[in-house]
C-alpha positions in Angstrom: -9.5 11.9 -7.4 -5.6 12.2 -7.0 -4.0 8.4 -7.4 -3.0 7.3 -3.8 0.0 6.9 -5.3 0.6 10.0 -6.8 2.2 10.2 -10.7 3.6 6.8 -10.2 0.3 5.1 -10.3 -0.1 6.1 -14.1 3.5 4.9 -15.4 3.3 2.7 -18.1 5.6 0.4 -19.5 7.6 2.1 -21.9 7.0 5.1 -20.7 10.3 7.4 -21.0 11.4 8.3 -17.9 14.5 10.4 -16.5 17.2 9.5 -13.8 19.1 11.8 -12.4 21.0 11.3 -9.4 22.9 14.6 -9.1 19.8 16.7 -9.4 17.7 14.6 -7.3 15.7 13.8 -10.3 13.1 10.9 -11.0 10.8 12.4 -14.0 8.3 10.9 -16.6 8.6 11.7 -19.8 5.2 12.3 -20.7 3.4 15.2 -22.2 0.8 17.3 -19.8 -2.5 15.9 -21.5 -1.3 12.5 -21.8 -0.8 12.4 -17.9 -4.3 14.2 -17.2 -5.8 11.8 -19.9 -4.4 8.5 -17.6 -5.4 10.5 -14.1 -9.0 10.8 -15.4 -9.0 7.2 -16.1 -7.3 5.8 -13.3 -9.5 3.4 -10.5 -8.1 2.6 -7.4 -7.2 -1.2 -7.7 -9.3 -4.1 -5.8 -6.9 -5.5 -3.2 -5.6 -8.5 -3.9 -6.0 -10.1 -0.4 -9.5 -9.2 1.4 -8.9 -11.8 4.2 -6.4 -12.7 6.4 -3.3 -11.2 7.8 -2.6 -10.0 4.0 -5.8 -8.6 4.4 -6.2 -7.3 7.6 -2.8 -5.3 6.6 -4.0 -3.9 2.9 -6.9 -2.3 5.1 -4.7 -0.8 7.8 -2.1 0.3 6.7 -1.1 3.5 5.4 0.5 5.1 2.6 4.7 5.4 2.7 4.1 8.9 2.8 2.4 9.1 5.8 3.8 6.8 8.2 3.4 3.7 7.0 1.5 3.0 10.1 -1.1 0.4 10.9 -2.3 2.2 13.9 
């Protein structure tokens, strides 16, 4: 399973990471094995709000890269 997310689910703090605005660059510093190491890990995180509007919207909603929809 591919983090929802994508790569930026498995940053850690202190991870290296490199900025580059010319290029159109936003990369993590991390070596191959390291990042398949963290992907095999990973779990999709409980949501933090189950009820509610909060909650209603954690369950509809989309990711960014789709829409963002709720519909």
């Amino acid at each position: 399973m591919r983090p929802s997310g994508g790569t930026i689910a498995l940053v850690r703090e202190g991870d290296p990471i490199t900025i580059d605005a010319h290029r159109q660059l936003l990369q993590l510093d991390v070596d191959d094995s390291e990042i398949a190491r963290r992907r095999a890990e990973w779990r999709q995180p409980e949501p933090r709000y189950k009820r509610g509007v909060l909650g209603k919207f954690a369950a509809l909603s989309r990711p960014a890269n789709e829409g963002a929809g709720t519909g």
